[in-house]
N, C-alpha and C positions, 0 to 999 in steps of 0.2 A: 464624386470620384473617390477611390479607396485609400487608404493610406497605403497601398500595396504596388499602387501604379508607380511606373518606370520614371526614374526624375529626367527631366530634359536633361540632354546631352546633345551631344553633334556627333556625327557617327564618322566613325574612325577613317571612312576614305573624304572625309572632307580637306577640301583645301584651309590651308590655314590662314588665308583673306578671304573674303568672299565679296562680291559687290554685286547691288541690287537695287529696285527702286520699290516703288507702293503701290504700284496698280497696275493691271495688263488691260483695263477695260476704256481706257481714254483712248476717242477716237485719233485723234493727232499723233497717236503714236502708229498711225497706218501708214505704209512706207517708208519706216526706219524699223522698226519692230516685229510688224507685221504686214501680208499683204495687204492690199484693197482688198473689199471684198470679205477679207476672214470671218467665216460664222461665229458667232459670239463663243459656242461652248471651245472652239477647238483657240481659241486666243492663250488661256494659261501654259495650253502645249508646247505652243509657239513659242511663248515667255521663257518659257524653261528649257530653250535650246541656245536662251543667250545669258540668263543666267541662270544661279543654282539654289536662291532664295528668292523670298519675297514677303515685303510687310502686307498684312492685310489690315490695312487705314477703315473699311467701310464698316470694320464692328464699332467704330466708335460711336455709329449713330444707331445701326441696327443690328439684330441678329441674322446673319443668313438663315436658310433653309438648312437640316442636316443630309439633306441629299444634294443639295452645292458642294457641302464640305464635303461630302464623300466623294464627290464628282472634283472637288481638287487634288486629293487623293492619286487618282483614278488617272489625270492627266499629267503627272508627275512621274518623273523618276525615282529610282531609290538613291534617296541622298540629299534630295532637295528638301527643302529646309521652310517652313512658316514661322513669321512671326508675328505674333496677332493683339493689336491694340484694345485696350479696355475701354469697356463702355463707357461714355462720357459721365453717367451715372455715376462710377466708380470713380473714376481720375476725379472730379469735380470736389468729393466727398469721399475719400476713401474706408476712413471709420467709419460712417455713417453706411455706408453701402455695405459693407459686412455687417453692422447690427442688421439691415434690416434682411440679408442675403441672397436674396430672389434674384439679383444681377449677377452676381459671385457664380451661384450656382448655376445659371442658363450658361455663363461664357465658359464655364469647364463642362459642361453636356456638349457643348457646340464645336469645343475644341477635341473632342474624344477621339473624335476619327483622325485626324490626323495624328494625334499623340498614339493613338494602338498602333499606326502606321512608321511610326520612327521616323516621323518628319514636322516634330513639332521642335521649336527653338526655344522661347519664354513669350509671354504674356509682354507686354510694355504699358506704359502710361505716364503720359505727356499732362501733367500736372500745369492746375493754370497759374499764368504770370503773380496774380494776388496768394499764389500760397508762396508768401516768403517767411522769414524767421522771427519778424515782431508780431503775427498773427498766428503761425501755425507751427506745430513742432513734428519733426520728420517720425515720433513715433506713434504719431494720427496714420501709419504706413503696415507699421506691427500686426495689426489684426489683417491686415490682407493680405500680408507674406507670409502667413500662418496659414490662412486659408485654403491658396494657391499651391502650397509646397503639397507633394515635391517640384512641381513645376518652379522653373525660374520665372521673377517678375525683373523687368529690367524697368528703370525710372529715369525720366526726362524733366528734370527743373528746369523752370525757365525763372524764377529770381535771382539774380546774381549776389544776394544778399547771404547766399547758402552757399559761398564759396570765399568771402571778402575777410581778410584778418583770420583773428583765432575759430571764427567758423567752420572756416575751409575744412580745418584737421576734423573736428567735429562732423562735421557731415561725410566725408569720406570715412572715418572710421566707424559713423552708425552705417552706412552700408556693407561693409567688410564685414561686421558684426553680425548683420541681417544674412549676407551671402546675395546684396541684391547686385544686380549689374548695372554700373555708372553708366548712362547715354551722355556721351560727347556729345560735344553740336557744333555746328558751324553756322553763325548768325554773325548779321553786323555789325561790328566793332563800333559804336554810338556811343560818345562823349556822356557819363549823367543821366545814361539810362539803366533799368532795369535789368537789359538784356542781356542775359547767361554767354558771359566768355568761352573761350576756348580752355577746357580743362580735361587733357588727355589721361587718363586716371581711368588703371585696371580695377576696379573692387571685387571682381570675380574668378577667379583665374580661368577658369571656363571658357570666357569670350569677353572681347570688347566690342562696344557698341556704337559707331559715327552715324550722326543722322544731318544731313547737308540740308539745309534750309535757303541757304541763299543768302548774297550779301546785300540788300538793299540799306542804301545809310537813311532812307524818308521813312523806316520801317512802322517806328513809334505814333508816324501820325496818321500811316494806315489802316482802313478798316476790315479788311478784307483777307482772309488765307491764300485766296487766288492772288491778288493784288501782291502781299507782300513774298509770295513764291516766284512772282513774275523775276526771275533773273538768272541771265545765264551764266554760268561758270566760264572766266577764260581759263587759256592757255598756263596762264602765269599762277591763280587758283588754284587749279588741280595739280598742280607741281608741289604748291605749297601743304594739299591735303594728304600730297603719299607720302609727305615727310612727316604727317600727322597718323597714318595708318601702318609706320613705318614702328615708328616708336610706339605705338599700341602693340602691332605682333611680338615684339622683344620680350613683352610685358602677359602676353595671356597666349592660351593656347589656338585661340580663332578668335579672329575680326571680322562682325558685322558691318562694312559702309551701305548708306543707303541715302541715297539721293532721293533728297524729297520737295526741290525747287519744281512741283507739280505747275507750271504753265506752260502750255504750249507741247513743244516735245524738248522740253530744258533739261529735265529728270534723265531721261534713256540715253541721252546725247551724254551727258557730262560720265553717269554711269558705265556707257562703252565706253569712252576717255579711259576713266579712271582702269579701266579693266585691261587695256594697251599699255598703260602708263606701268600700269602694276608689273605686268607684263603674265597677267592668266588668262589661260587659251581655253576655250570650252566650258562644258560644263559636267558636272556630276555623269558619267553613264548610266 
């Protein structure tokens, strides 16, 4: 991609929350989401009458076809909004994956169509638990936000170690620095673990980022994505998260939420919640 293309942005009739989850194609989401029945291609149409974004989780393992992504495109409104995680290749090794750039380069060909489309969001990447701050330093990041620009890359830590004492300021200001955008999270609050706190922090002005995981306290001895998503938000939760999506919007110009406690139909459920709660009606026209 050229240095000439269009940098991510959110187009001017966006709302200024938005909420959404990561996948239209799980069947358990038939009869809250979708009809029975629904043919596969016409599901994202559907998706996009209840909300006005959506993560796409599946590049983390593979590249779609560019006639899906045109085909998402295609089934969208103007205004609806992608945002698309990096290959696991990338997250895993982020320098490394720019030296060698063959993945760099497939996930911006791939993403084309929707970014000439004006419905691209940022790139993301969900960094694993082992890159914390006695092994890895956050400007192992530099060369892929170099890469990517103009696109936005939004980053999700998951060591709590990159937020703890004189750190914290440190790492929030190399992102301010970068222009990356902080992913908030919402995980379970574990005594002595690892697991990234609640740290509601604009780095971008552009947009903030909530990514709902789920509160499991057995999390650490789970082995499983499914397993540890397995949980559903109550009443009492999503009360506590618009006061976390609340103090984000003061703070940036658009809020990404996105429910991503993918078991069952946990995700679309707590997501319409949050979308009454908020109290936004519809979606993009």
């Amino acid at each position: 991609m050229s240095s000439s293309s269009t940098p991510s942005s959110v187009p001017a009739n966006r709302p200024r929350i938005s909420v959404g989850i990561g996948s239209w194609t799980d069947k358990e989401y038939d009869g809250l989401l979708f009809p029975k029945g629904l043919p596969p291609d016409e599901r994202l149409k559907v998706y996009a009458t209840h909300f006005d974004h959506v993560e796409v989780n599946s590049t983390l393992h593979a590249q779609p076809r560019r006639a899906w992504v045109e085909s998402w495109v295609q089934q969208t409104p103007a205004g609806f909004v992608f945002d698309v995680k990096l290959h696991k290749t990338i997250s895993n090794d982020p320098e490394g994956s720019v030296r060698d750039g063959n993945m760099v380069r497939r996930m911006l060909e791939m993403a084309q169509p929707i970014i000439d489309a004006g419905k691209f969001g940022a790139f993301f990447a969900v960094l694993l638990p082992s890159f914390g701050p006695k092994s890895h330093r956050l400007e192992e990041l530099v060369p892929l936000v170099e890469k990517l620009r103009p696109q936005l890359l939004a980053v999700e830590l998951r060591h709590r170690g990159w937020v703890e004492g004189e750190q914290r300021e440190r790492t929030l200001e190399f992102f301010r620095a970068q222009q990356l955008v902080w992913i908030a999270v919402d995980m379970p609050r574990v005594e002595g673990s690892t697991i990234m706190p609640a740290v509601d922090e604009v780095t971008n002005p552009k947009f903030a980022y909530l990514r709902l995981h789920g509160r499991r306290t057995d999390w650490p001895k789970l082995k499983t994505t499914g397993e540890r998503h397995t949980y559903e938000y109550s009443s009492d939760d999503l009360n506590e998260i618009v006061a976390r999506v609340q103090t984000l919007a003061a703070k940036a110009d658009h809020v990404r939420v996105v429910a991503n406690n993918h078991a069952e139909d946990f995700a679309p459920k707590a997501a319409l919640e949050l979308k009454r709660l908020l109290k936004i009606a519809g979606v993009v026209a």
